[in-house]
N, CA, C and O of each residue as an XYZ file, in Angstrom:
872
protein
N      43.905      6.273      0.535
C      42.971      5.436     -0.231
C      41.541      5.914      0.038
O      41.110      6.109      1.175
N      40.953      6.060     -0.897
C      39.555      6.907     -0.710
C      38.671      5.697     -0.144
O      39.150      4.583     -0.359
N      37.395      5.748      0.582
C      36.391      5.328      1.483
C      35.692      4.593      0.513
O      35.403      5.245     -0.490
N      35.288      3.246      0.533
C      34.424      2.426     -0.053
C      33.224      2.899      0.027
O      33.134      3.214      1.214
N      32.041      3.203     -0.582
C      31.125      3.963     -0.394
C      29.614      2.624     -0.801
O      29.256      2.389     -1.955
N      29.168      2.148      0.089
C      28.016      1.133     -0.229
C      26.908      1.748     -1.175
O      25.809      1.712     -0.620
N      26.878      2.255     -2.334
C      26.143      2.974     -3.134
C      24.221      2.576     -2.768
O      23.317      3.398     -2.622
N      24.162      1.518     -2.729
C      23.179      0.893     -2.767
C      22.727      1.377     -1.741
O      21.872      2.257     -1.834
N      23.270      0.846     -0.230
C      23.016      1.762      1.383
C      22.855      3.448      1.208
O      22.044      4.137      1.828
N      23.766      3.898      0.274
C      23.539      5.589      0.234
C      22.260      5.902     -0.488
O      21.553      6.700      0.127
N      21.755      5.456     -1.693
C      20.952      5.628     -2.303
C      19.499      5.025     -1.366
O      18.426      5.569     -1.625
N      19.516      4.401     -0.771
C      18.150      4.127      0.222
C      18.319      5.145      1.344
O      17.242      5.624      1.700
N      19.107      5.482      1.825
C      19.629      6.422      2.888
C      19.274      7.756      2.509
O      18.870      8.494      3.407
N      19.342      8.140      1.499
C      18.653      9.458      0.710
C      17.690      9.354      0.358
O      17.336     10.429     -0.128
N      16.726      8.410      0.273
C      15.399      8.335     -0.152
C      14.560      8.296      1.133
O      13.506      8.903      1.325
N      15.154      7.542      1.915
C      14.383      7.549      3.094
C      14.725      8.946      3.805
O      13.888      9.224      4.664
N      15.337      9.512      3.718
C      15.444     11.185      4.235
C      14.799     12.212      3.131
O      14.152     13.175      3.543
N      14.942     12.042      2.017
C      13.832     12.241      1.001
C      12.078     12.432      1.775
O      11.352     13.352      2.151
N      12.053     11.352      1.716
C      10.277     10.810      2.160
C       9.801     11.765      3.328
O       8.701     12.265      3.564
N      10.917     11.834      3.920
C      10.702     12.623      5.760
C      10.579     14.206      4.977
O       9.631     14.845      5.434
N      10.846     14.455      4.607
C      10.970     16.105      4.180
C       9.967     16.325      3.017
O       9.400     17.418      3.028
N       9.604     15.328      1.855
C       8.668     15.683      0.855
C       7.518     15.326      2.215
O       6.748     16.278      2.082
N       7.129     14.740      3.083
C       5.827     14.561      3.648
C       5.639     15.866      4.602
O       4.525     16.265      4.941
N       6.788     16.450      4.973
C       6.876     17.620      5.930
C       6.433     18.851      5.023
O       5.571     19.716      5.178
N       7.209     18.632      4.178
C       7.117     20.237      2.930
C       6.131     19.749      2.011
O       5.231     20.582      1.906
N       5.967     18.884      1.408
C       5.043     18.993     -0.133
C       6.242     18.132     -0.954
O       7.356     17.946     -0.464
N       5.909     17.732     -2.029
C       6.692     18.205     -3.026
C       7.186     19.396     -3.537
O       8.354     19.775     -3.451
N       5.972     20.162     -4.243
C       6.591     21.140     -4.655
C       7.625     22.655     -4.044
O       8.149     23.647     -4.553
N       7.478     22.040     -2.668
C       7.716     23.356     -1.840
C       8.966     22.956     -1.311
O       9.532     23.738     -0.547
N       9.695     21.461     -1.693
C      11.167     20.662     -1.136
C      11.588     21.194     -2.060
O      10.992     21.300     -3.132
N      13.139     21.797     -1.704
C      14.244     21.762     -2.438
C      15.403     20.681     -2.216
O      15.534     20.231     -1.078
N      16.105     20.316     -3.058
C      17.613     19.677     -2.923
C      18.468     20.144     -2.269
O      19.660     19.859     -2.382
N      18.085     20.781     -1.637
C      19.247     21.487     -0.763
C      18.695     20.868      1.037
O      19.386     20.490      1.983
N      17.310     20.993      0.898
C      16.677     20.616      2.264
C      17.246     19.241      2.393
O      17.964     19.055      3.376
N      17.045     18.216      1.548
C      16.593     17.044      1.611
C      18.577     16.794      1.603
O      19.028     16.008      2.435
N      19.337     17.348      0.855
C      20.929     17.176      1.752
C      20.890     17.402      3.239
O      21.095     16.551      4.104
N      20.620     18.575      3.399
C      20.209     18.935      4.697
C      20.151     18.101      5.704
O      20.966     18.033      6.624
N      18.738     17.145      5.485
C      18.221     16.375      6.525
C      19.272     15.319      6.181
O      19.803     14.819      7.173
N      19.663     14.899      5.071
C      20.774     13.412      5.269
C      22.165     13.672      5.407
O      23.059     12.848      5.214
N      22.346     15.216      5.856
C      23.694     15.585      6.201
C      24.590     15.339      5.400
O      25.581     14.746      5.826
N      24.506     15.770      3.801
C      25.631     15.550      2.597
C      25.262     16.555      1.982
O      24.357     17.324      2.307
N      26.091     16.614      0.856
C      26.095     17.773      0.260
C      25.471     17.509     -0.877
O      25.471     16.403     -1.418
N      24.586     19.087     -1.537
C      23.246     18.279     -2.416
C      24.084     17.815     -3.708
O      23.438     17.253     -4.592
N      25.885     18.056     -3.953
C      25.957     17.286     -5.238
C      26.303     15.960     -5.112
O      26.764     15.457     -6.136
N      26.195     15.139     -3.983
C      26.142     13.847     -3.140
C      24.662     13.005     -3.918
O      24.616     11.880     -4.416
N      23.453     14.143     -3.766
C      22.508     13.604     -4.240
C      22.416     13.245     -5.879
O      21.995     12.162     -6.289
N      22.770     14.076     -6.542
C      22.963     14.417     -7.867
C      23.536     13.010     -8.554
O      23.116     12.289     -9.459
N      24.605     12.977     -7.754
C      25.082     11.632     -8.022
C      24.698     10.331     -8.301
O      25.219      9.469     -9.009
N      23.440     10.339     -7.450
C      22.302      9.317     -7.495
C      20.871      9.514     -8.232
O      20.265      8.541     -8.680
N      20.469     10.582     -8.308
C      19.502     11.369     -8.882
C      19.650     12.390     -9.646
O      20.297     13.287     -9.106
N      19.198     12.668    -11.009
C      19.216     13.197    -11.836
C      18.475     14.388    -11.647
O      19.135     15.372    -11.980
N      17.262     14.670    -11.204
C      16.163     15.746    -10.634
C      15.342     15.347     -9.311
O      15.135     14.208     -8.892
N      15.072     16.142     -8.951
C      13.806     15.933     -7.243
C      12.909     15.210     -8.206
O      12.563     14.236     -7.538
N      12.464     15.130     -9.101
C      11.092     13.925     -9.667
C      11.637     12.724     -9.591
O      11.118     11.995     -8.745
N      12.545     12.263    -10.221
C      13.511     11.236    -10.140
C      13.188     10.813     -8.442
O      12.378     10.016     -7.967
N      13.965     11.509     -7.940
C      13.984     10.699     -6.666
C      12.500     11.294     -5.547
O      12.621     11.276     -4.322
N      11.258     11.754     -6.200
C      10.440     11.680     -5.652
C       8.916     10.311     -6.704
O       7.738      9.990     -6.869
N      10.230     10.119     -7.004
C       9.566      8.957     -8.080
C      10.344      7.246     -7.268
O       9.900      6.098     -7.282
N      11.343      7.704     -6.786
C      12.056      6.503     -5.883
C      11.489      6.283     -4.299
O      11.571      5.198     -3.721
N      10.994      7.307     -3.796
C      10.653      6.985     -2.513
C       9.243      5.939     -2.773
O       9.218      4.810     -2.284
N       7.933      6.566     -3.724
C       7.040      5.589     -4.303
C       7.514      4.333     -4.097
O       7.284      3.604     -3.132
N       8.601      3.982     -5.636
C       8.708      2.813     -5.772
C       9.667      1.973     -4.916
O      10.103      0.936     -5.416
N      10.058      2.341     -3.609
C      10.933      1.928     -2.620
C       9.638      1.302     -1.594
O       9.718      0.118     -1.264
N       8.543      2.074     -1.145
C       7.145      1.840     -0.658
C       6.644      0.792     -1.158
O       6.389     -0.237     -0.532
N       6.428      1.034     -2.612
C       5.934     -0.395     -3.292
C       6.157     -1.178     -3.402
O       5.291     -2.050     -3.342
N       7.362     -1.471     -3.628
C       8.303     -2.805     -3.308
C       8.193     -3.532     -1.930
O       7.800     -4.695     -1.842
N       8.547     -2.808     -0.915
C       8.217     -3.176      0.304
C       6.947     -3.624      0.014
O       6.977     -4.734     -0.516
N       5.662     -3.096      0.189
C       4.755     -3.613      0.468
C       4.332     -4.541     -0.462
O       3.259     -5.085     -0.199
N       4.944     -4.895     -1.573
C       4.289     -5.701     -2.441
C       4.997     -7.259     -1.960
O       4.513     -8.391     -1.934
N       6.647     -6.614     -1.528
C       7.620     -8.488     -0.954
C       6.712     -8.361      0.201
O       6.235     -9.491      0.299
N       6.137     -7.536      1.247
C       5.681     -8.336      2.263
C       4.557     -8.998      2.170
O       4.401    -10.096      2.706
N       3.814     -8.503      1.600
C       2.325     -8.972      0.834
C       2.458    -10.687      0.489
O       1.874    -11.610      1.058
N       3.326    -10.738     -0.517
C       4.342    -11.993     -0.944
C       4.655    -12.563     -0.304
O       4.184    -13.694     -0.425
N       5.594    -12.389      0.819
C       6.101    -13.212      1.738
C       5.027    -13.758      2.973
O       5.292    -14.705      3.712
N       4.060    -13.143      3.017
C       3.233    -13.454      3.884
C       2.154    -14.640      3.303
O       1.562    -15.564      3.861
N       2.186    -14.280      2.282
C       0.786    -14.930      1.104
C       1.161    -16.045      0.771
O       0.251    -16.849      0.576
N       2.563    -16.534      0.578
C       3.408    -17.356      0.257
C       3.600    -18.604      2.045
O       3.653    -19.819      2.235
N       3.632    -17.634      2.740
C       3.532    -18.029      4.148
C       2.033    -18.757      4.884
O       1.874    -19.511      5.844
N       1.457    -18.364      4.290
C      -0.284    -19.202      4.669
C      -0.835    -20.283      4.042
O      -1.186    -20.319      2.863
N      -0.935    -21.534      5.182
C      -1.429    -22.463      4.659
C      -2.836    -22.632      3.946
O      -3.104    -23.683      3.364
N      -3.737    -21.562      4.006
C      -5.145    -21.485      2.927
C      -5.565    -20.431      2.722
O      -5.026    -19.530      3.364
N      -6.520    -20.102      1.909
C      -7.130    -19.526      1.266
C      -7.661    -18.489      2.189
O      -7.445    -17.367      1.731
N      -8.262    -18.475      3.299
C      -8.479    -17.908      4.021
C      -8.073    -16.978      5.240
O      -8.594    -16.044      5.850
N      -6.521    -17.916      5.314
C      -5.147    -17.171      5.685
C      -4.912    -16.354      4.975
O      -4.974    -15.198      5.393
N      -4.546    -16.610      3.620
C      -3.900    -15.409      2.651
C      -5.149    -13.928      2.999
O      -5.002    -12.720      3.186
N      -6.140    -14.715      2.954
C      -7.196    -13.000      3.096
C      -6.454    -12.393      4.323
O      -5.754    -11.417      4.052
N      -6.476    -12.743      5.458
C      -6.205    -11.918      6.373
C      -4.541    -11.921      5.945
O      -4.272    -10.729      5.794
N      -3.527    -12.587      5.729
C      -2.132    -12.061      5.768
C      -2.257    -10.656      4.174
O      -1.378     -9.830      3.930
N      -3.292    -10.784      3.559
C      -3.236     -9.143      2.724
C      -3.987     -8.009      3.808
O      -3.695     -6.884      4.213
N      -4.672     -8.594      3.944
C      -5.620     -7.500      5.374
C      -4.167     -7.240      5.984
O      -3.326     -6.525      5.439
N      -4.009     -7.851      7.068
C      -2.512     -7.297      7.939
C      -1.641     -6.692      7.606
O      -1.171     -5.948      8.467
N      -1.065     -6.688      6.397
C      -0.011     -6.196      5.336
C      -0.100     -4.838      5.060
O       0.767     -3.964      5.075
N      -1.686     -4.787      4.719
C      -1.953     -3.046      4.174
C      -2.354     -2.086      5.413
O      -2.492     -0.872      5.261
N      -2.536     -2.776      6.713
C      -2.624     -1.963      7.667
C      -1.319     -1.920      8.372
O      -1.298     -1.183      9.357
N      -0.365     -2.474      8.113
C       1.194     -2.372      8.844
C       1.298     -1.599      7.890
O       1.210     -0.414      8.211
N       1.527     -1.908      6.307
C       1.903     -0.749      5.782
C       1.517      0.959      5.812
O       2.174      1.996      5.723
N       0.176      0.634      5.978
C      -0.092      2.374      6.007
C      -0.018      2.730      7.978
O       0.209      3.905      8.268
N      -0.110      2.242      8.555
C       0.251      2.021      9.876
C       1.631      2.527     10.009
O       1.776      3.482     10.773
N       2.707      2.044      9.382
C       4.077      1.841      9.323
C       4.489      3.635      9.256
O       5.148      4.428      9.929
N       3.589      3.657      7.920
C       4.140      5.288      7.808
C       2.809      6.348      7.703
O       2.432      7.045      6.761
N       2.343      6.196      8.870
C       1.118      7.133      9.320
C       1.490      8.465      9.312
O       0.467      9.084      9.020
N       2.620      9.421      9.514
C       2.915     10.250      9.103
C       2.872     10.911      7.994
O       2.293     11.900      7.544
N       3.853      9.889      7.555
C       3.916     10.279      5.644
C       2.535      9.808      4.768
O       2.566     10.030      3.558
N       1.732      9.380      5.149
C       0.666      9.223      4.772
C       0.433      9.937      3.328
O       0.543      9.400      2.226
N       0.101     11.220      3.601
C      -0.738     11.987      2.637
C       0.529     12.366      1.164
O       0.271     12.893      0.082
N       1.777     11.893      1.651
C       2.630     12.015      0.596
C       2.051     11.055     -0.221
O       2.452     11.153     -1.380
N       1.133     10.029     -0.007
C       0.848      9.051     -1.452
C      -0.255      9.725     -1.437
O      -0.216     10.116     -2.604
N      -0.761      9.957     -1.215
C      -2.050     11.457     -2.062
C      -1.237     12.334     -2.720
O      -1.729     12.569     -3.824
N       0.120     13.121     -2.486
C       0.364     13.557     -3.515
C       0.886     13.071     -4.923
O       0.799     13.419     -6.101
N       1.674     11.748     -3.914
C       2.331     10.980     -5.286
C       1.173     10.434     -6.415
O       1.401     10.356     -7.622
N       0.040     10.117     -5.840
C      -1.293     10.060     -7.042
C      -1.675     11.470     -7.609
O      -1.896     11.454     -8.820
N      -1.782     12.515     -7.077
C      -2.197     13.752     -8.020
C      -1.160     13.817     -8.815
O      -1.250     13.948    -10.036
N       0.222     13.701     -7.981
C       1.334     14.035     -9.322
C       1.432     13.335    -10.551
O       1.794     13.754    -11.651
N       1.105     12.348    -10.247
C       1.183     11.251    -11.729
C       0.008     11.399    -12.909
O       0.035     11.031    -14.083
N      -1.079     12.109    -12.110
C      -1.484     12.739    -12.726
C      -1.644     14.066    -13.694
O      -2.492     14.195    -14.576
N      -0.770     14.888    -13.375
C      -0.539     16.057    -13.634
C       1.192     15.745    -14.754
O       1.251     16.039    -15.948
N       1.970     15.333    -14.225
C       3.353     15.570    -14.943
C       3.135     14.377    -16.676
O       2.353     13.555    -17.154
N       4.110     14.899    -16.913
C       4.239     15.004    -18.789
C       5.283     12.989    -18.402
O       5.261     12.034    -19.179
N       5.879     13.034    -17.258
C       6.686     11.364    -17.025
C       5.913     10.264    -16.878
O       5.303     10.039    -15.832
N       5.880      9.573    -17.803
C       5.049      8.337    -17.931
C       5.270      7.409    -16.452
O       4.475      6.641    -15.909
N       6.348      7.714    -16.139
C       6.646      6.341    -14.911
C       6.164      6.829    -13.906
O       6.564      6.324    -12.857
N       5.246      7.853    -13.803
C       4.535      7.564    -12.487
C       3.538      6.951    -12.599
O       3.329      6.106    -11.728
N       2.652      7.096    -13.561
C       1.472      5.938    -13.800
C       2.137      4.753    -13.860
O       1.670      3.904    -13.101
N       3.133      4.392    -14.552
C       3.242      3.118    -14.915
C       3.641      2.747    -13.641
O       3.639      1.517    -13.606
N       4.015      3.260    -12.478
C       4.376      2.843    -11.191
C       3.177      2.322    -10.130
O       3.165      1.362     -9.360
N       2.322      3.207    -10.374
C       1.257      2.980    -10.149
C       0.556      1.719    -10.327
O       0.211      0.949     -9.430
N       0.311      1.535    -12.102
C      -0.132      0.497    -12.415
C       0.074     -0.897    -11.946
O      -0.676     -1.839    -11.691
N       1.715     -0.642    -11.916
C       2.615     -1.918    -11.610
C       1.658     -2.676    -10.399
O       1.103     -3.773    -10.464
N       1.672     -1.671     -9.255
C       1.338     -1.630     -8.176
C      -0.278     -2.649     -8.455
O      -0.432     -3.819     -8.106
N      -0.959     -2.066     -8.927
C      -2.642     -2.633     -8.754
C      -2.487     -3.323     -9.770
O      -3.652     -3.702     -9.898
N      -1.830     -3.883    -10.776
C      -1.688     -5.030    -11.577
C      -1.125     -6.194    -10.499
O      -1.805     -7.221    -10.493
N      -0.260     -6.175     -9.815
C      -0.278     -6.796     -8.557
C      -1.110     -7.083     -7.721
O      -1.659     -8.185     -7.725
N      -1.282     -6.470     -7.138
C      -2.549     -6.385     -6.429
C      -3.781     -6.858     -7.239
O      -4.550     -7.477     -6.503
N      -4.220     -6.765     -8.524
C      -5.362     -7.271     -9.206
C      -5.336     -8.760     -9.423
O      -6.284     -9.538     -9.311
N      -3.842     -9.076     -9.818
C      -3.743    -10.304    -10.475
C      -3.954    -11.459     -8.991
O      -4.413    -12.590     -9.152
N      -3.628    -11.046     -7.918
C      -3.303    -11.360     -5.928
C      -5.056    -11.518     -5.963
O      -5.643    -12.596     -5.882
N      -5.521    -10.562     -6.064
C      -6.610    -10.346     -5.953
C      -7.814    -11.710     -6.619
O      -8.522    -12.442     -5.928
N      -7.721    -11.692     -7.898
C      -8.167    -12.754     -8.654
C      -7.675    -14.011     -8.338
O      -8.571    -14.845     -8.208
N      -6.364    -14.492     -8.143
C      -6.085    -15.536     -7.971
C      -6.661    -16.071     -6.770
O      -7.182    -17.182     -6.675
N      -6.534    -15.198     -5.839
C      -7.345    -15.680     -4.212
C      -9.024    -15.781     -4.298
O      -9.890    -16.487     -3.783
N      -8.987    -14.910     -5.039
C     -10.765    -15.056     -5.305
C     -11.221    -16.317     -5.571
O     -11.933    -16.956     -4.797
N     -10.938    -16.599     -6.355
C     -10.916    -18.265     -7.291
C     -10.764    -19.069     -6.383
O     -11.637    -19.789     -5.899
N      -9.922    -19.021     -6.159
C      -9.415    -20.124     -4.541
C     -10.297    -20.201     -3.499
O     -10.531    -21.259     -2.914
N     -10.967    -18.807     -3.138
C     -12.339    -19.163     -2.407
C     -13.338    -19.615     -2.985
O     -14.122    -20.230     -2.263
N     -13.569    -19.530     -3.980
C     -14.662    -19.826     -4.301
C     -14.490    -21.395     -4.663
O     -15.362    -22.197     -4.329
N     -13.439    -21.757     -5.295
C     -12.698    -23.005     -5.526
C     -13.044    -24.248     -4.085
O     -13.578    -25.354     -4.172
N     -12.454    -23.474     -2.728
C     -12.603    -23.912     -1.509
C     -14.406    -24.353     -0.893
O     -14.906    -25.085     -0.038
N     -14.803    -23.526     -1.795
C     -16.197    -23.483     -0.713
C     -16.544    -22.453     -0.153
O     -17.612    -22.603      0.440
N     -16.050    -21.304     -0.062
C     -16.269    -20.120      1.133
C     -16.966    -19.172      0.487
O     -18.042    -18.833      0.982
N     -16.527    -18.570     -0.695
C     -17.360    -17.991     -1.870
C     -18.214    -18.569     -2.735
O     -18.076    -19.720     -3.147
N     -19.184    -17.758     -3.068
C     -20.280    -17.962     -3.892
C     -19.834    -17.851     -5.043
O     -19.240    -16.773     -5.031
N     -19.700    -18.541     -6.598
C     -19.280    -17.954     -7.729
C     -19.502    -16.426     -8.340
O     -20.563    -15.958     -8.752
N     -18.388    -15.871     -8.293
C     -18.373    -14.408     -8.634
C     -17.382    -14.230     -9.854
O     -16.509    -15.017    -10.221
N     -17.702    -13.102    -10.352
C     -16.420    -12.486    -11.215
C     -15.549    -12.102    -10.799
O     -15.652    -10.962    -10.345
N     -14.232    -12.767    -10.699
C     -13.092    -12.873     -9.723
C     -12.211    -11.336    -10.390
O     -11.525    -10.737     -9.562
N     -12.246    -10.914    -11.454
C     -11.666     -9.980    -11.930
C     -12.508     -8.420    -11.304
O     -12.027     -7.339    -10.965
N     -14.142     -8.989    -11.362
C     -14.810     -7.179    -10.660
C     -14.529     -7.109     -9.003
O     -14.210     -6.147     -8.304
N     -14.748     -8.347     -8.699
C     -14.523     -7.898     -7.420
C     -12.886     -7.954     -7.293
O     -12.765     -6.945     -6.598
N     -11.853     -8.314     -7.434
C     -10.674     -7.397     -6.939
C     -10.404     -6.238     -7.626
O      -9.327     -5.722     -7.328
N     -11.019     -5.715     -8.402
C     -11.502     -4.322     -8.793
C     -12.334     -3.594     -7.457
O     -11.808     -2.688     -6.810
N     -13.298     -3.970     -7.240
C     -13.801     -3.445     -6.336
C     -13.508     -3.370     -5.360
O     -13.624     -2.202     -4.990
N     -13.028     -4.204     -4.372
C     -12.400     -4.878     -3.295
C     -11.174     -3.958     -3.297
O     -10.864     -3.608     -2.159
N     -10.379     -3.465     -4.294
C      -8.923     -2.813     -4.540
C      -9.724     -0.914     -4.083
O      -9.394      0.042     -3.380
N     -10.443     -1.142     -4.662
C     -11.292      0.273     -5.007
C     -11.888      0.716     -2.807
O     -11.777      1.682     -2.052
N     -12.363     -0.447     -2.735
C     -12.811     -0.036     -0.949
C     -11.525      0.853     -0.010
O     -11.278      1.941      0.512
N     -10.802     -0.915     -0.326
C      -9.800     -0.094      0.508
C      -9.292      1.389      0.054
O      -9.501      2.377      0.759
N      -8.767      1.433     -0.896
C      -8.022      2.834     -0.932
C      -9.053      4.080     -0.366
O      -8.717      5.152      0.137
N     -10.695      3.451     -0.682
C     -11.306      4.747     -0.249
C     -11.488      4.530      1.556
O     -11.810      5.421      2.342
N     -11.217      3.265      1.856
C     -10.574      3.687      3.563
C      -9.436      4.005      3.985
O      -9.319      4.471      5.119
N      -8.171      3.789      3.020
C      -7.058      4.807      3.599
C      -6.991      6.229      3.125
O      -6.246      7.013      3.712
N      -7.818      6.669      1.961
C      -7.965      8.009      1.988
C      -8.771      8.702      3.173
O      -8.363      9.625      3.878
N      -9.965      8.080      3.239
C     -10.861      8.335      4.527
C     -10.206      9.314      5.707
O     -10.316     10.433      6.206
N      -8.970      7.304      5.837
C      -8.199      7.765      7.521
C      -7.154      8.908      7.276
O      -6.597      9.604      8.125
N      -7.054      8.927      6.267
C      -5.747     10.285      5.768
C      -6.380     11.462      6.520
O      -5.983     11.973      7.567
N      -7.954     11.943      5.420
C      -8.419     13.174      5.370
C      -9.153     13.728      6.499
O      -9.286     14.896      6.864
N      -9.774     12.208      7.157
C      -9.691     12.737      8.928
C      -9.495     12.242      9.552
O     -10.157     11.427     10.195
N      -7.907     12.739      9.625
C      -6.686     12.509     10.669
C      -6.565     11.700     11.506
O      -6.392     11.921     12.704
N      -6.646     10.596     10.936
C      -6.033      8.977     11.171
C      -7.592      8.961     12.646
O      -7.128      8.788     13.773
N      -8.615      9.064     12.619
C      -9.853      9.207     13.709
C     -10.042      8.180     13.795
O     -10.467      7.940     14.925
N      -9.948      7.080     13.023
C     -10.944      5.734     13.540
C      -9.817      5.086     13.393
O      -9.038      5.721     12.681
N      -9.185      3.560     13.966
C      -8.304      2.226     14.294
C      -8.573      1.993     12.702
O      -9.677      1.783     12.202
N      -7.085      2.092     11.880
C      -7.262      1.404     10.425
C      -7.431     -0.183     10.105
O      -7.627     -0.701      9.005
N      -7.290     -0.850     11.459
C      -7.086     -2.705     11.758
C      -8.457     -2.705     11.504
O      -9.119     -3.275     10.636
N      -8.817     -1.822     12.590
C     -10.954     -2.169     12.244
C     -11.500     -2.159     11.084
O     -12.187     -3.004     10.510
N     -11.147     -1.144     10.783
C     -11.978     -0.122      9.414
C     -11.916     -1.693      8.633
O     -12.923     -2.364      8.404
N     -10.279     -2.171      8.230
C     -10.171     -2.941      7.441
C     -11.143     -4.357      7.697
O     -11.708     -5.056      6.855
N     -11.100     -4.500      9.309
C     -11.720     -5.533      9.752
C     -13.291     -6.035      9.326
O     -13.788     -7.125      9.045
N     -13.897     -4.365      9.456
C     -15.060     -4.450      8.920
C     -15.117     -4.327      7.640
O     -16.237     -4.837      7.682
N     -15.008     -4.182      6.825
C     -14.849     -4.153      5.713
C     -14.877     -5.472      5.002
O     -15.683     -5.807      4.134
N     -13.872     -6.184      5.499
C     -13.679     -7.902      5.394
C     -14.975     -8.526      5.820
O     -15.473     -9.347      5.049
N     -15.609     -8.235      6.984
C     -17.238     -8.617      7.286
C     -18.551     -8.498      6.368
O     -19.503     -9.241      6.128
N     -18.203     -7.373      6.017
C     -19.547     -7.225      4.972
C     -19.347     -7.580      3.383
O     -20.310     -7.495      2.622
N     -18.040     -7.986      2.912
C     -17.232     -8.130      2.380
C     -17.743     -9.804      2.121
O     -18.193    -10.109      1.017
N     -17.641    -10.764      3.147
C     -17.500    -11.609      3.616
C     -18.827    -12.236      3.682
O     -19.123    -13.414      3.478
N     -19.528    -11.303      3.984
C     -21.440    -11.925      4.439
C     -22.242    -11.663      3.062
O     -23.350    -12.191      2.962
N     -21.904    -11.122      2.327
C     -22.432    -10.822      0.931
C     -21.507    -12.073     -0.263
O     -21.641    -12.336     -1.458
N     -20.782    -12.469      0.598
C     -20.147    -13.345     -1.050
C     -19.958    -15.369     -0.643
O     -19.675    -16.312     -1.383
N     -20.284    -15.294      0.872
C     -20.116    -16.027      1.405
C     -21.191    -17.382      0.511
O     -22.380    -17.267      0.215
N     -20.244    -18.642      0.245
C     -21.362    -19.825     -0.102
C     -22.272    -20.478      0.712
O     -21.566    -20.967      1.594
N     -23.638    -20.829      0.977
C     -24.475    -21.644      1.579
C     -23.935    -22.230      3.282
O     -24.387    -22.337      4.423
N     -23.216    -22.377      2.834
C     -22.223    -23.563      3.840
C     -21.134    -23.071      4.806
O     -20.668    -23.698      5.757
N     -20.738    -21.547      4.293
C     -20.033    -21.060      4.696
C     -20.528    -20.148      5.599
O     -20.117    -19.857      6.723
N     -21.761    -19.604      4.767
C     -22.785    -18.600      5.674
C     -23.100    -19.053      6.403
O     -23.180    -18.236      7.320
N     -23.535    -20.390      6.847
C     -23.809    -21.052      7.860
C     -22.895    -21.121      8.991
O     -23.217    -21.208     10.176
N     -21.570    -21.066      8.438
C     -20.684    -21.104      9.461
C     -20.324    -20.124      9.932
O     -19.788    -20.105     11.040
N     -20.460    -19.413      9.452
C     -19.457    -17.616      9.860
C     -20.601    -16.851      9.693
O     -20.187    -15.940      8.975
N     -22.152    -16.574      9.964
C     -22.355    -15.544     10.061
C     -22.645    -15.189     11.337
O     -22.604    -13.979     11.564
N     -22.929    -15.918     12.237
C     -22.945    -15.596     13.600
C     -21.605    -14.655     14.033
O     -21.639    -13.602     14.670
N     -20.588    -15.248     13.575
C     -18.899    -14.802     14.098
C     -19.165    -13.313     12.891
O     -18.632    -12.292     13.325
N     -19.657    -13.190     11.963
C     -19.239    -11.449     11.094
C     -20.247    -10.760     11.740
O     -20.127     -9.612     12.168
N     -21.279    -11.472     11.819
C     -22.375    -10.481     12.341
C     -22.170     -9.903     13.717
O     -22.848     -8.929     14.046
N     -21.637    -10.218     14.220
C     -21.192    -10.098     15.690
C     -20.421     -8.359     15.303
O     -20.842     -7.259     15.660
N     -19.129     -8.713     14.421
C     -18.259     -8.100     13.989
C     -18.906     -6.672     13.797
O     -18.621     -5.671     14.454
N     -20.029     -6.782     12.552
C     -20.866     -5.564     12.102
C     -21.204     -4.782     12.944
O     -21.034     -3.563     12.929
N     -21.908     -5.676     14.061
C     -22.531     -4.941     14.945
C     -21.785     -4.076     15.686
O     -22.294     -2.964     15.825
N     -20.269     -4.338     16.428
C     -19.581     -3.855     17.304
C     -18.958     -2.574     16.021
O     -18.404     -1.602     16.534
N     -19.019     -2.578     14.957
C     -17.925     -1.481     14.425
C     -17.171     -1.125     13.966
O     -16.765     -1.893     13.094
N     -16.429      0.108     14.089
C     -15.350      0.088     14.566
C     -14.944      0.990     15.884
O     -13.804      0.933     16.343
C-alpha cells in the first residue's frame, strides 16, 4: 500500500528549503535540482507541486506574507487599545524581519523581480501585502486620533508614509549588514513619529518619555 503523503506538509517543506537556497544563490543563479538537493527529493517531487522555479519563488513570498500579515492580526486583534495595537505592529515587523535576518535581501530580490518579469502576481502579491497594511494603517490612525493621542491628520497619507519609513529602515539594515538593533531603529522612528502628530494633551504627556527616547538613539 503506497505511503500517505501530507501534500500540504510537503509543499511548505519545499518552500521553506526553497527560501534557504534562493537567499544563498540568488534567484537567478538556483536551479531545481539544488533546491531537491537541499530537501532531499527528487526534482520531479518538486514538479509535482510547482510548475516552474517562478512559481515556487513566487510561494516562498506569499508563504512570508501570510505569516506576517496572521501575526500582525492576531496580535492587533489581541490589544486592548489603540496604542497597544501601535506597538503589537512595531513588534511584528521586527520579529518578522528579525525572524529571517539571513534571508533578508531575498525580499530585495523578490521586489526587483516583480518588477522586471512579464507575471502579474508578483505585483499583485505585493500589493495584497500594503493594501493590508494601508487599510491596518488607516484604521489605527483614526482610532488615535479618535482617542485623543493624535492630532487630526490624513489617515490615508500618513500610512502611506509611515508604510514608506519603515521599508526604508529595513532596506537600510539589509544594505549595511544588519549594523544598528532593528527594535531601536523601529523604536525611534515611533518617537519622532509620535512627537510630531501627538494632540495637545498627549504631548503633554509623553514628551518627556519620547524625548528621552530621541536623545539616547539607537
Amino acid at each position: 500500500m503506497p505511503a500517505i503523503v501530507d501534500k500540504a506538509a510537503k509543499r511548505s517543506d519545499i518552500v521553506r528549503h526553497a527560501a534557504d537556497v534562493f537567499a544563498r544563490t540568488g534567484y537567478h543563479e538556483t536551479k531545481m535540482q539544488d533546491i531537491a538537493t537541499e530537501a532531499d527529493i527528487g526534482k520531479g517531487t518538486i514538479y509535482e507541486y510547482f510548475r516552474a522555479k517562478e512559481q515556487l519563488f513566487l510561494a516562498v513570498y506569499d508563504l512570508w506574507m501570510s505569516d506576517y500579515e496572521s501575526l500582525i492580526l492576531q496580535r492587533v486583534e489581541a490589544s486592548p487599545d489603540a496604542m497597544s495595537k501601535v506597538d503589537a505592529i512595531r513588534d511584528s515587523a521586527v520579529e518578522f524581519y528579525a525572524s529571517r535576518a539571513e534571508q533578508a535581501p531575498l525580499l530585495l530580490e523578490f521586489w526587483a523581480h516583480a518588477l522586471r518579469t512579464d507575471n502579474p502576481a508578483f505585483l499583485e502579491r505585493i500589493t495584497r501585502t500594503r493594501t493590508f497594511l494601508r487599510d491596518l494603517g488607516i484604521k489605527l490612525t483614526r482610532e488615535l486620533v479618535d482617542a485623543g493621542w493624535f492630532t487630526d491628520v490624513d489617515a490615508r497619507a500618513f500610512a502611506d508614509l509611515e508604510a514608506g519609513i519603515s521599508d526604508g529602515i529595513f532596506l537600510a539594515w539589509v544594505l549595511e549588514g544588519r549594523s544598528f538593533p532593528l527594535d531601536k531603529a523601529f523604536t525611534f522612528r515611533q518617537s519622532v513619529i509620535g512627537l510630531g502628530l501627538l494632540a495637545p494633551d498627549a504631548r503633554a504627556l509623553l514628551t518627556e518619555k519620547l524625548g528621552s527616547k530621541l536623545k539616547r538613539g539607537l
